[in-house]
N, C-alpha and C positions, 0 to 999 in steps of 0.2 A: 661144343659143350664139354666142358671139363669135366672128367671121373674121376675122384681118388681110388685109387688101387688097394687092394686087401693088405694088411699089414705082413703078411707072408709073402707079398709081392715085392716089399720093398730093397730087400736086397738085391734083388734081379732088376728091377728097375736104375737103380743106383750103375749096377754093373752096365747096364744096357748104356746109358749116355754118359758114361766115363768109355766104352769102349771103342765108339763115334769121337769124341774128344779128342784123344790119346792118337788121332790119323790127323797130319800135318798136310799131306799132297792130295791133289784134287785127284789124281787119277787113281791113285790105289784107295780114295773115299768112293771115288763111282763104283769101285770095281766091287764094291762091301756090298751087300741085298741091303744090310742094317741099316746103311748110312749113305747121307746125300749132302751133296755141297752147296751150300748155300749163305751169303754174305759172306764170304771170304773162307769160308772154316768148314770142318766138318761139322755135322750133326743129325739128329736122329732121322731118320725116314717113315713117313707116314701110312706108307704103305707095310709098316712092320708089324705082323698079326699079332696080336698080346696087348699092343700098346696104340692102337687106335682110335680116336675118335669114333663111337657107335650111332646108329640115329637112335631116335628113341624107340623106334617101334622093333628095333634088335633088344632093345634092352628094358622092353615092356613095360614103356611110359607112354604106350600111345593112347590116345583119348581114340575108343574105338568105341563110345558110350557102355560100355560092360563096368570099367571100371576108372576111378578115377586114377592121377599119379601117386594119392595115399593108398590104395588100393583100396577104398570104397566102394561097395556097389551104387551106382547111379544108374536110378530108375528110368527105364525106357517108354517113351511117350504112349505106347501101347499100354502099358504095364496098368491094373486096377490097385488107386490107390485107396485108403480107408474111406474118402470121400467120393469116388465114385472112379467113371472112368472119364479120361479125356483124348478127344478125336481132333487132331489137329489137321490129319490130313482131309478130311470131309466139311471141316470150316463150322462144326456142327458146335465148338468147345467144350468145354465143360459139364460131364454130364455125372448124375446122381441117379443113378439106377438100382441103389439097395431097397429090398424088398420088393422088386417092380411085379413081380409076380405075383404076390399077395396082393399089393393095391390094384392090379390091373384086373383080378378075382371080386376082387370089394367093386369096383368103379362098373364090372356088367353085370354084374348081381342085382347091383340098384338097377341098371337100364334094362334091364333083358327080363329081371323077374318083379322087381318092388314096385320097378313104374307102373306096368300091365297091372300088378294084383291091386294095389294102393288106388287105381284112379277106377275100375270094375266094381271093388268091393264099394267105394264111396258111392261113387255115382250112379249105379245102378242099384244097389245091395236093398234100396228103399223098396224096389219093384219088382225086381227076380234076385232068389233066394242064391246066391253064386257063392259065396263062402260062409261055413259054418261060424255061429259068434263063440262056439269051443275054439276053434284053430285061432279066431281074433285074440283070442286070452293066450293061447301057448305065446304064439308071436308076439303079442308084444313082452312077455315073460321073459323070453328068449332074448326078446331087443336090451331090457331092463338089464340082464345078468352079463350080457357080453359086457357093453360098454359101459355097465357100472366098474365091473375088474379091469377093463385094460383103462378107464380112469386112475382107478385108486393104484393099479401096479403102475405105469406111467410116471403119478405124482410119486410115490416112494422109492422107486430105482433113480430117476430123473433120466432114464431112456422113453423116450417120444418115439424113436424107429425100431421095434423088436417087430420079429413077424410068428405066428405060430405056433414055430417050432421052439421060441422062447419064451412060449407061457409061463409053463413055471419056473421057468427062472429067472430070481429075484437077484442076480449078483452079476447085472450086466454094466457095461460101464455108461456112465450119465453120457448121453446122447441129446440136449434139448434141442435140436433143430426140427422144425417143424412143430415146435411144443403148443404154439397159440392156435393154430389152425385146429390140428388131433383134439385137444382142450373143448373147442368149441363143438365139434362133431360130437362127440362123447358128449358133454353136457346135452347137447341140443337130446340127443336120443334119449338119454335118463330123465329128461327134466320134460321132455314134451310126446316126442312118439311113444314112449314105453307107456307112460299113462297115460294116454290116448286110445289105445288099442287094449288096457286093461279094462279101461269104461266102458270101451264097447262089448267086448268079451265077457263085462258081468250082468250086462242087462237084455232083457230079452229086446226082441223087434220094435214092440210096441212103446217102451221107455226111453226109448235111445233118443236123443236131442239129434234133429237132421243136422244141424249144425254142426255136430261130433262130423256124422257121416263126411259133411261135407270138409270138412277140417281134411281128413284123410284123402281125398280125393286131393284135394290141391298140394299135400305131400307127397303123394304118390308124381304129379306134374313137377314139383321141387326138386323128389328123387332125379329126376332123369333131367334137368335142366344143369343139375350143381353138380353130379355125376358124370352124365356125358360132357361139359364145359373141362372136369378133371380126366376123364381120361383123354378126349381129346389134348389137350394140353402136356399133359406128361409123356405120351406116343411122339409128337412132332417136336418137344423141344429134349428129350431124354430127360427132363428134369421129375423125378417122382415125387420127391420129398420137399417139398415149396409151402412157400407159407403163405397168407395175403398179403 
């Protein structure tokens, strides 16, 4: 590989194979460190320090993946890129693991607590008195005010993956992946569970349509079929944020 030499080199260079040149006989060119004989003539020796051919990795061209030969950083297969992480070595690919801790919170929240209360309260609540129709009314209040705002914030930032910690903040950059599935969750809970558990919560034992009750009972069964199917799913493929 050819180098040009710094322009403050150039006279010394010049001087260097004009002084190989200027020697006529083979034995007083061997006798030079400078110079070696070759086809007929003297000329410069390659083993002369200053004017060497370098490898690349003396003169910090090597692709050691840190950086490229423009000096770019080039991201290392470990490395977390904005889309997630990828495991090349585990054969596992591609994985989307933002937020996984909040949804992994959401996904046994339904199974651990929503299932148990939702299918208790339904199906037995007719017979033994197991949950007050006050705490019916906070809950589903509660259900109503979550997932109407991270609708409306969701539709107005056009971020679908914020977790928590970016409630209120509205100046996140548009993120829609995942936007149809979130969409659907969110409606589903404003438009059916939240008034669903406000009906029940406003009337006493005796008003309640069992068919309310029993509506809740087979959501509480939903929770934990459509919940556990999603954590499961997201734990064994590392993929959090998927859509249908």
């Amino acid at each position: 590989m050819a180098h040009s030499l710094p322009l403050n080199n150039q006279e010394d260079f010049k001087e260097f194979f004009d002084h190989c040149s200027n020697i006529s006989g083979l034995d007083e060119c061997n006798k030079d460190s400078k110079c070696k004989w070759e086809d007929g003539q003297c000329d410069k020796s390659d083993k002369e320090e200053g004017f060497t051919d370098k490898s690349d990795k003396e003169e910090g061209f090597a692709h050691n993946g840190d950086k490229s030969d423009k000096g770019e950083t080039v991201m290392q297969e470990d490395e977390v890129s904005d889309k997630g992480v990828s495991d090349k070595t585990t054969g596992t690919g591609y994985q989307d693991v933002r937020n996984a801790n909040y949804l992994r919170m959401v996904y046994l929240l339904h199974i651990l607590l929503v299932f148990p209360l939702f299918t208790l309260f339904g199906c037995l609540n007719r017979h033994f008195h197991l949950l007050g129709y006050d705490v019916c009314w906070l809950l589903g209040l509660l259900v109503l005010v979550y997932h109407g705002f991270s609708l409306v914030k969701s539709e107005l930032t056009s971020n679908w993956n914020w977790s928590l910690s970016d409630a209120l903040d509205f100046n996140l950059k548009p993120d829609k992946r995942n936007a149809p599935r979130l969409r659907t969750v969110y409606l589903f809970h404003v438009l059916i569970v939240a008034p669903l558990l406000l009906y029940i919560g406003t009337h006493n034992k005796k008003k309640i349509d069992p068919r309310a009750l029993g509506a809740v009972c087979s959501l509480g069964v939903l929770a934990l079929f459509y919940n556990g199917y999603s954590y499961w799913r997201s734990e064994t493929t590392g993929q959090w944020n998927w859509g249908y």
